[in-house]
MIBAZA-748167 format. One line per field, with one value per residue (C-alpha): residue in three letters; x, y, z. Coordinates in Angstrom, 3 decimals, padded with zeros to 6 digits. Layout:
residues N
r	ALA  ...
px	X  ...
py	Y  ...
pz	Z  ...
This chain:
residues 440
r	UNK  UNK  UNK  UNK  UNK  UNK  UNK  UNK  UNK  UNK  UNK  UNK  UNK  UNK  UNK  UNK  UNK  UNK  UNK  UNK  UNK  UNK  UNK  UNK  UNK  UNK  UNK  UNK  UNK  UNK  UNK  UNK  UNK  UNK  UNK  UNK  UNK  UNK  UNK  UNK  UNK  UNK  UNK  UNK  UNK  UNK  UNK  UNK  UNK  UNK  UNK  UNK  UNK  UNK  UNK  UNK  UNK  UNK  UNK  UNK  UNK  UNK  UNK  UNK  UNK  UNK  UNK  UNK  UNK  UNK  UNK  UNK  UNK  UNK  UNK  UNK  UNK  UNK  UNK  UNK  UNK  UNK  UNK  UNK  UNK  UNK  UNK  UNK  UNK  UNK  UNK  UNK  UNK  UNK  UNK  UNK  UNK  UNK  UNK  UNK  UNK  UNK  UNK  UNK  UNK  UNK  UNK  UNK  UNK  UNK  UNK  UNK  UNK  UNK  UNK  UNK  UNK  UNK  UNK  UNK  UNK  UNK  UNK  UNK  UNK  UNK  UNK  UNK  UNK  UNK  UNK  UNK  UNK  UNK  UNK  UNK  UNK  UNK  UNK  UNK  UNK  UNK  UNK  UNK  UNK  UNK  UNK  UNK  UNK  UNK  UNK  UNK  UNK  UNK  UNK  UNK  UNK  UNK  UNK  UNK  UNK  UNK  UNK  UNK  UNK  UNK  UNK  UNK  UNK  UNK  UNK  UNK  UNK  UNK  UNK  UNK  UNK  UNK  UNK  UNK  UNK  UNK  UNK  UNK  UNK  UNK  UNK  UNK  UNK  UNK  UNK  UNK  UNK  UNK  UNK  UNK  UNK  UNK  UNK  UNK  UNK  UNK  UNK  UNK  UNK  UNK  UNK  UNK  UNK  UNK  UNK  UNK  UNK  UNK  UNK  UNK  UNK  UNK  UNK  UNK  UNK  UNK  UNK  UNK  UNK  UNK  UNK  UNK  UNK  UNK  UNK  UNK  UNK  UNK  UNK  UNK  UNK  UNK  UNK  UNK  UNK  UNK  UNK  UNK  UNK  UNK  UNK  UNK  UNK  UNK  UNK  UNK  UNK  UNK  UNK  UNK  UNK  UNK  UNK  UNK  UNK  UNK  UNK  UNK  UNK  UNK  UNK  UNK  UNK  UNK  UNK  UNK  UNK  UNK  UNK  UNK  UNK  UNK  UNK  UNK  UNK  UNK  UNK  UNK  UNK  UNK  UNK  UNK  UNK  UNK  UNK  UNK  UNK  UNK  UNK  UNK  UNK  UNK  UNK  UNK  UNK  UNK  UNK  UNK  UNK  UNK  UNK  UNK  UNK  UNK  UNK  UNK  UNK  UNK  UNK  UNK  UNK  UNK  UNK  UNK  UNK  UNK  UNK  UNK  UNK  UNK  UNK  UNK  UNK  UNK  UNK  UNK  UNK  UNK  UNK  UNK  UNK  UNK  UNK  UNK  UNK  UNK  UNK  UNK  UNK  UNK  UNK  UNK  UNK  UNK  UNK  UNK  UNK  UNK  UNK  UNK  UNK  UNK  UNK  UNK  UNK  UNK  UNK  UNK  UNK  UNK  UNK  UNK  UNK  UNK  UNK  UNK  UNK  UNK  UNK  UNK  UNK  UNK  UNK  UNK  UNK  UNK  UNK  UNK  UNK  UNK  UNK  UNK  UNK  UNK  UNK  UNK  UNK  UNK  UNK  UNK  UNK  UNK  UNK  UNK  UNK  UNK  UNK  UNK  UNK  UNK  UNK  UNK  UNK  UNK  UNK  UNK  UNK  UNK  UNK  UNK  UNK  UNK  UNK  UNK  UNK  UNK  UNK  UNK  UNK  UNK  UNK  UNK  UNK  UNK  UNK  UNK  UNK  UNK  UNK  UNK  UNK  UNK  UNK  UNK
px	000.000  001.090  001.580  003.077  006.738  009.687  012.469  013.962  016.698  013.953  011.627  014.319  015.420  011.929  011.186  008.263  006.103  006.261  004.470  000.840  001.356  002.713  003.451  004.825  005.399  007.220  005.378  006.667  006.912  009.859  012.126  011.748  011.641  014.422  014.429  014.734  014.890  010.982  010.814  007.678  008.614  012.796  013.652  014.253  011.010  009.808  006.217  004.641  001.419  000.890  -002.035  -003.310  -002.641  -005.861  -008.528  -006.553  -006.732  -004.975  -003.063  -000.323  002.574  004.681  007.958  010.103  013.271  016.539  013.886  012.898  009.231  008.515  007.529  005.642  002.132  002.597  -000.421  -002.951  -001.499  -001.966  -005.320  -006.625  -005.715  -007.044  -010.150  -010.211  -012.501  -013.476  -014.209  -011.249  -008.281  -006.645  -007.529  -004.761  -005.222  -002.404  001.517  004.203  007.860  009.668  013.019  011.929  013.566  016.958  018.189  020.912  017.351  014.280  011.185  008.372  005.571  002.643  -000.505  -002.736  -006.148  -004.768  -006.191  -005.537  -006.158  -005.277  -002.129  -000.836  -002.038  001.364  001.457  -002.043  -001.938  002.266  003.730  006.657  004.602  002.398  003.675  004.892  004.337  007.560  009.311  007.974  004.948  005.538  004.531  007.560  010.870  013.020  016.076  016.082  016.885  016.244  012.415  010.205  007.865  004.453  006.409  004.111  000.957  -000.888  -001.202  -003.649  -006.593  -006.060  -003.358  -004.725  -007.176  -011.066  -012.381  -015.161  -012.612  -010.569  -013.359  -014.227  -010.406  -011.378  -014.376  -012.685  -009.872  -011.239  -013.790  -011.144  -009.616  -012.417  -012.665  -009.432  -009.126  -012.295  -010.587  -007.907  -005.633  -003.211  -002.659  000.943  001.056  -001.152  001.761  000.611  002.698  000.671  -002.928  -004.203  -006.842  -009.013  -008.405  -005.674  -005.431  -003.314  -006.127  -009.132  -010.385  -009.296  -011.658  -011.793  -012.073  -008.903  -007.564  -005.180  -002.893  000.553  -001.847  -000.531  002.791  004.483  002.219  003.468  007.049  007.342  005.364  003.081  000.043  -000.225  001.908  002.366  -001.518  -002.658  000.500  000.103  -003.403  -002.291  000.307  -002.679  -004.538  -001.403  -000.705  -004.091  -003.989  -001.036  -001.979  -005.444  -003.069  -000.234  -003.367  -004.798  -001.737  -000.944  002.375  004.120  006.624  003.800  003.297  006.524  007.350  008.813  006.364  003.263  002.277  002.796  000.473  -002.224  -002.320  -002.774  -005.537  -007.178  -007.231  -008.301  -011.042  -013.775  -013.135  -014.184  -010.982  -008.653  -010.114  -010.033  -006.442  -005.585  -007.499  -005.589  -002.142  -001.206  -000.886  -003.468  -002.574  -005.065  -004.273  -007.611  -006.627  -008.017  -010.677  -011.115  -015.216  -013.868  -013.885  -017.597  -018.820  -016.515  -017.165  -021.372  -023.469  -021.010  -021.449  -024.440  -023.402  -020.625  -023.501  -025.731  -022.052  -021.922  -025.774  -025.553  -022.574  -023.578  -027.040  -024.299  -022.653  -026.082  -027.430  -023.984  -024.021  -027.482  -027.135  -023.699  -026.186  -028.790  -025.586  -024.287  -027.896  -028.128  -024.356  -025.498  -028.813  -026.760  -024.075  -026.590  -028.728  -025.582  -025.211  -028.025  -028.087  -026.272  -024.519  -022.950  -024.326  -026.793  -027.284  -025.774  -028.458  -026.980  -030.149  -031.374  -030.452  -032.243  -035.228  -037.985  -037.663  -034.289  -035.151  -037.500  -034.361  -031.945  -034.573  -034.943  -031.319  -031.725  -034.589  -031.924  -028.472  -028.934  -031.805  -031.617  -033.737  -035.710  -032.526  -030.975  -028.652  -027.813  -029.544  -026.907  -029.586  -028.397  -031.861  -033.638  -031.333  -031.454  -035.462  -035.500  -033.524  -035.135  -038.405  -036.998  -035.982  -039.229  -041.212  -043.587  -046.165  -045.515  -045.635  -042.996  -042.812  -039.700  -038.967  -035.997  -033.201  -034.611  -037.947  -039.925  -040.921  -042.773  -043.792  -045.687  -044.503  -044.969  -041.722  -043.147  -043.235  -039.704  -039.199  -040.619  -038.862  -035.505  -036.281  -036.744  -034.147  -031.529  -032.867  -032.690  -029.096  -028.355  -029.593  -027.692  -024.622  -025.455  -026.646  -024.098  -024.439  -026.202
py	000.000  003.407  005.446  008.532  007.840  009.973  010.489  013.154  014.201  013.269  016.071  018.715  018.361  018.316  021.861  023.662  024.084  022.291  024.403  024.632  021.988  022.056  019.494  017.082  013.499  010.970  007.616  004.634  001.913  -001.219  001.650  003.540  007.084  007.229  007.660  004.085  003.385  002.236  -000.920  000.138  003.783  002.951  006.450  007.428  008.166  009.088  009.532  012.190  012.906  016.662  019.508  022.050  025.576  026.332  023.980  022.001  018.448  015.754  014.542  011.845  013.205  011.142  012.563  011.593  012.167  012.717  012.900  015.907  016.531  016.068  019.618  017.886  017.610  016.623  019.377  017.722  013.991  015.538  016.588  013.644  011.454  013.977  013.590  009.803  009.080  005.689  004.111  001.634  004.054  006.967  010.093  011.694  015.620  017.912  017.586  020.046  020.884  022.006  023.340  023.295  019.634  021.773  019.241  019.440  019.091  019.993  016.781  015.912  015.620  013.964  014.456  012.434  011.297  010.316  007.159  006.516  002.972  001.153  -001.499  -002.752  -006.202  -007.244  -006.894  -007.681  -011.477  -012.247  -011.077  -013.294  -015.139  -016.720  -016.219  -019.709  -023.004  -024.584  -027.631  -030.293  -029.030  -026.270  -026.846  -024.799  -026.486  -022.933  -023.945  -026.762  -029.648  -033.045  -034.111  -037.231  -037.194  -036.291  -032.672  -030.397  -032.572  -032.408  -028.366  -027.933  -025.381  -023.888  -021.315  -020.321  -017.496  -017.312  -018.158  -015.670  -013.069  -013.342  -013.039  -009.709  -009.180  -009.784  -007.743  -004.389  -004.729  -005.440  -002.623  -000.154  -001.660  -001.171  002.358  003.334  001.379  003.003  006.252  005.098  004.956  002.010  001.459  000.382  -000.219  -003.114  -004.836  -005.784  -003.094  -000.131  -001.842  -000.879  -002.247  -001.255  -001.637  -002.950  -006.761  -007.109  -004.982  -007.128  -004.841  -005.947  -005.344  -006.234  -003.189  -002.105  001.184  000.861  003.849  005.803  005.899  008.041  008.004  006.239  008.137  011.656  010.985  009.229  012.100  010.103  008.119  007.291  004.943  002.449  002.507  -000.899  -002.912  -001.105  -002.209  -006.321  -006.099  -004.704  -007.780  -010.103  -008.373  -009.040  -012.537  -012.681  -010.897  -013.134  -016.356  -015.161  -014.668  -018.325  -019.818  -017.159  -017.001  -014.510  -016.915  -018.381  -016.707  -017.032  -019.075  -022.207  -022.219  -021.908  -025.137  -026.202  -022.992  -023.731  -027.133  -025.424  -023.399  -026.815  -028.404  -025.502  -023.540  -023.407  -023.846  -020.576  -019.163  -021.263  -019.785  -016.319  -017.045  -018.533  -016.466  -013.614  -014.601  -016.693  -014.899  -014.769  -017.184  -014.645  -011.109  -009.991  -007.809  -009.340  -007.119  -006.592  -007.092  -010.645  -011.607  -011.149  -014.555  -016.391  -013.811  -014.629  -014.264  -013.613  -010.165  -010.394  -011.131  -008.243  -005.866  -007.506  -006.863  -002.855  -002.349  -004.138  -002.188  000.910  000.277  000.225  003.032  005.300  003.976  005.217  007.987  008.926  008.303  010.634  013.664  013.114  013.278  016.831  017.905  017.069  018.775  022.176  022.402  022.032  024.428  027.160  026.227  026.844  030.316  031.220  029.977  031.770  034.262  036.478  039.681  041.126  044.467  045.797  043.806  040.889  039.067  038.466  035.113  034.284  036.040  035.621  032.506  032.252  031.137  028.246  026.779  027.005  024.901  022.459  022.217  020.923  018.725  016.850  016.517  017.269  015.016  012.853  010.081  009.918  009.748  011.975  009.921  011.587  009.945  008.874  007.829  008.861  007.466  010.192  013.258  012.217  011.407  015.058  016.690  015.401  015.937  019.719  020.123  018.612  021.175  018.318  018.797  016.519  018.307  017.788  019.436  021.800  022.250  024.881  023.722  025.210  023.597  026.416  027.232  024.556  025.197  023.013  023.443  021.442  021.131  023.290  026.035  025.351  025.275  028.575  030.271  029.121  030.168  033.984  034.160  032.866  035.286  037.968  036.981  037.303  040.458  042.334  040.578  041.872  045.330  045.898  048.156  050.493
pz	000.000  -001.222  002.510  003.331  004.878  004.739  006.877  008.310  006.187  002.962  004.109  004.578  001.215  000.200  -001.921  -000.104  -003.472  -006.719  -009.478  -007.595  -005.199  -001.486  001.112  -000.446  000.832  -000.512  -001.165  000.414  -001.410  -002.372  -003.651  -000.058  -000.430  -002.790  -007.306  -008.626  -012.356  -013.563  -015.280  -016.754  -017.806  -018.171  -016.389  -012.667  -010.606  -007.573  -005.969  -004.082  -002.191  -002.389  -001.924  -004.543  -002.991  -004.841  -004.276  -001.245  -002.784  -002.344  -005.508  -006.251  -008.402  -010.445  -010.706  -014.325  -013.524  -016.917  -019.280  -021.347  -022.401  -026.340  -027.731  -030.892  -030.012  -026.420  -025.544  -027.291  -026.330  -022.454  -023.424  -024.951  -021.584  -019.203  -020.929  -019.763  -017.265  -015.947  -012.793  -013.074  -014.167  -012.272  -013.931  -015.053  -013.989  -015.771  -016.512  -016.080  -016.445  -013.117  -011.902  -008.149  -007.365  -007.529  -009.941  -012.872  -015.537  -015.303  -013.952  -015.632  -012.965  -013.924  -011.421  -011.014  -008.272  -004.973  -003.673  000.013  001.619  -001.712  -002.291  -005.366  -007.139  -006.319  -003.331  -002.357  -004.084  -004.549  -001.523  -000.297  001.741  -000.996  -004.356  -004.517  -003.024  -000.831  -001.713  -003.892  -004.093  -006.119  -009.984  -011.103  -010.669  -010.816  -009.297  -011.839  -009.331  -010.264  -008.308  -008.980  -011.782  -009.258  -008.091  -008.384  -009.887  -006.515  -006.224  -003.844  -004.736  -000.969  -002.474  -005.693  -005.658  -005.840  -009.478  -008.695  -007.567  -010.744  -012.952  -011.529  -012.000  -015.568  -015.756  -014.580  -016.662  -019.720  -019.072  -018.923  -021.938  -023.566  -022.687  -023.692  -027.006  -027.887  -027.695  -030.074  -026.621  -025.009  -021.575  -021.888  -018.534  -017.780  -015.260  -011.231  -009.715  -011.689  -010.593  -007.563  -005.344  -002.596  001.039  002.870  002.824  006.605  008.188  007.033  004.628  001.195  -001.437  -004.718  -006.714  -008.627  -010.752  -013.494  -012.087  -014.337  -017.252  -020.625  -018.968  -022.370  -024.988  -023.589  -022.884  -026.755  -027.836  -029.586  -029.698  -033.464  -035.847  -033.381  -031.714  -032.913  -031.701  -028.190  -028.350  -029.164  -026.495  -024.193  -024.955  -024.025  -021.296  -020.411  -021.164  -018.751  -015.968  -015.596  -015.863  -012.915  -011.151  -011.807  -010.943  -008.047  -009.123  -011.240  -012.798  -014.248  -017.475  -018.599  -021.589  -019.651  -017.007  -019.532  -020.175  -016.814  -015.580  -018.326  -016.779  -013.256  -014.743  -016.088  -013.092  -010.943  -013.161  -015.291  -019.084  -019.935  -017.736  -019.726  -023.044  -021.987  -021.053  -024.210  -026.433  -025.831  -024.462  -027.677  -030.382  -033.471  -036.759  -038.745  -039.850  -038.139  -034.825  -032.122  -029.526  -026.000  -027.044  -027.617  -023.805  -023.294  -024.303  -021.862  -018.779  -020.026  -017.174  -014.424  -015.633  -013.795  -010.672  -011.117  -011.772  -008.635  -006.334  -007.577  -006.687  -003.271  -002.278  -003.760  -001.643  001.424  000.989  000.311  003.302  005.515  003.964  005.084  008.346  007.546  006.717  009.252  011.834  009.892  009.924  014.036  014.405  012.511  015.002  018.128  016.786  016.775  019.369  021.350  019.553  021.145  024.519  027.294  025.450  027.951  026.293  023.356  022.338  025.728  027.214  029.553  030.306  027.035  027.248  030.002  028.743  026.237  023.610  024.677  028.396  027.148  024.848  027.767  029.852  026.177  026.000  029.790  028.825  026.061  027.860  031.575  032.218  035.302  037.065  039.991  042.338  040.882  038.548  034.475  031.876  029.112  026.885  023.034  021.556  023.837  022.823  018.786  019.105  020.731  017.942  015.358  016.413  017.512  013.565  012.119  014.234  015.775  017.402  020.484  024.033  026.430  030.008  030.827  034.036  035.517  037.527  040.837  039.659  040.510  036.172  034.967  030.917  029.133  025.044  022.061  019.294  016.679  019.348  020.403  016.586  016.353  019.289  017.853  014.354  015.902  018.307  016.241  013.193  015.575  016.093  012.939  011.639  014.271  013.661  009.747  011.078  014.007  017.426  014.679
């Protein structure tokens, strides 16, 4: 997972703005807080977590480090990707040249969305731990010692991954796939360290939505996205191919050349026909001159698109529902924070009983009602159903009576909610036209 870390001596050397961005924090990762040369980009990079000075959001930088921007149509190559936007990629936000690293040449910095909470596919399914199988039992003999013919046959299905998982693996990527080969785009990037996924798998909260993150990276730095579009697009599709086949083997020597009949054999054993297909279908290459499509995966995913779809409406169902409950508790915050405007302010209008007078005497004796209630020995009622019942019927303006008694219990009012509703609604507008008027 992508976390801010940074030593000491990293943050001093830190510059205090980079074009419109501020606090930076380097992003720990395998290459810890220090440039390391990109397999996937073959230059020197470094990531950042930073905040707009503008509209104080959180983005992730990517800092390209000994590389100099292409002038030839690198504006409208920046354009076309920030136009990209898809629930399964990193939007790519703007890209800029900067001197403010104090280096010998100037970084690219490409800005993207930051995602917090997320790891990489990488590390969420090949970590040391379970990337391979120990001893015998592992299918791929790598050190090349001699083992008995059965090595490897017996692979239990207890370490592979979730068939039901992969497939909606399978139906996010090839979604944004789609979306970008529509746009006459390539990802170029389709590798497990540049796809993220939600949640944090060591805190029991691993989820199994992803984002194909570093996106237009190639295409600007080349300075191109034409000429060479439909081969990007094929090695998409293989990449493809190969990613959904490390996964079905959970193992990332597994799509390489040796290892592939032994991990297609894995696969066979394991999963459903229509995995092996899918797997085939695009990681081989085609014998026919006709380009192969990302469309082409939709009869083997069938009707587990289904059950994808079902998955997004259930948790989308979730997340409405806390965020209701999120509103009704800002809407219950914002009535108490000026109820308490009004109640016992030390002085109005050079008048220093107004509080205590009026509408504003009746509140202070609701606002006892809610949190200084006690029972009949005299012990505080802690009873958070009561003061959220009371609110809410306080905002509605019901029409419910309650008795309000002072603390020396000799005022005893009798007062529905729509009047305490109504008293509010005056004294606090009172309030506020002499705060807008002044002593005047």
């Amino acid at each position: 997972m992508l976390t801010a870390s940074a030593s000491l001596d990293v943050v001093a050397a830190m510059p205090e703005r980079v074009g419109d961005y501020y606090d930076l924090v380097p992003l720990d990762s395998s290459q810890a807080n220090v440039p390391h040369k990109s397999r996937t980009f073959r230059y020197q990079t470094i990531s950042y977590k930073a905040t707009h000075i503008r509209t104080n959001t959180v983005c992730y930088l990517k800092r390209i480090m000994g590389c100099k921007l292409p002038t030839v149509r690198s504006y409208d190559i920046v354009e076309a990707w920030k136009k990209i936007n898809h629930a399964n990629i990193v939007q790519l936000r703007e890209v800029f040249l900067t001197n403010d690293f104090d280096d010998d040449q100037p970084s690219i910095v490409f800005v993207y969305d930051y995602l917090p909470c997320c790891e990489t596919l990488q590390k969420r399914h090949f970590s040391a731990n379970n990337s391979l199988l120990k001893g015998w039992s592992n299918p791929y003999n790598i050190s090349g010692e001699d083992r008995p013919f059965s090595a490897g046959k017996g692979t239990s299905q207890s370490g592979l991954l979730a068939e039901p998982l992969i497939w909606e693996y399978v139906v996010q990527m090839s979604s944004l796939i789609r979306t970008l080969h529509a746009a006459s785009l390539a990802c170029r990037c389709l590798h497990l360290s540049r796809i993220l996924v939600d949640g944090d798998s060591k805190t029991g909260r691993a989820k199994s939505r992803i984002w194909l993150s570093g996106v237009g990276i190639s295409d600007i730095l080349e300075g191109t996205i034409q000429g060479t579009i439909h081969q990007h697009m094929q090695n998409d599709l293989q990449d493809f191919g190969r990613l959904i086949l490390m996964l079905a083997c959970n193992s990332i020597v597994g799509a390489q050349k040796e290892h592939l009949q032994t991990s297609l054999e894995i696969v066979q054993r394991s999963y459903t026909p229509d995995l092996k297909n899918l797997i085939l279908h695009f990681l081989v290459p085609s014998n026919t001159m006709k380009p192969r499509s990302i469309n082409e995966c939709m009869p083997m995913i069938g009707a587990r698109f289904y059950a994808h779809i079902d998955s997004l409406h259930v948790r989308g169902d979730i997340l409405e529902n806390e965020l209701a409950k999120e509103l009704d508790s800002g809407r219950l915050f914002r009535l108490i924070c000026k109820l308490n405007t009004v109640l016992e302010r030390p002085e109005y209008s050079m008048n220093q009983a107004w509080s205590e007078t009026g509408d504003r005497y009746i509140l202070k004796l609701f606002r006892d009602f809610i949190f200084h209630a006690i029972g009949f020995e005299g012990e505080p009622i802690l009873d958070m159903a009561h003061i959220v019942q009371c609110l809410n019927k306080f905002d509605a303006g019901s029409h419910d009576k309650i008795c309000l008694t002072s603390r020396d219990e000799q005022n005893v009012i009798i007062v529905s909610y729509s009047e305490l509703h109504q008293a509010f609604e005056r004294a606090f507008t009172e309030l506020m036209n002499y705060g807008a008027t002044g002593a005047s």
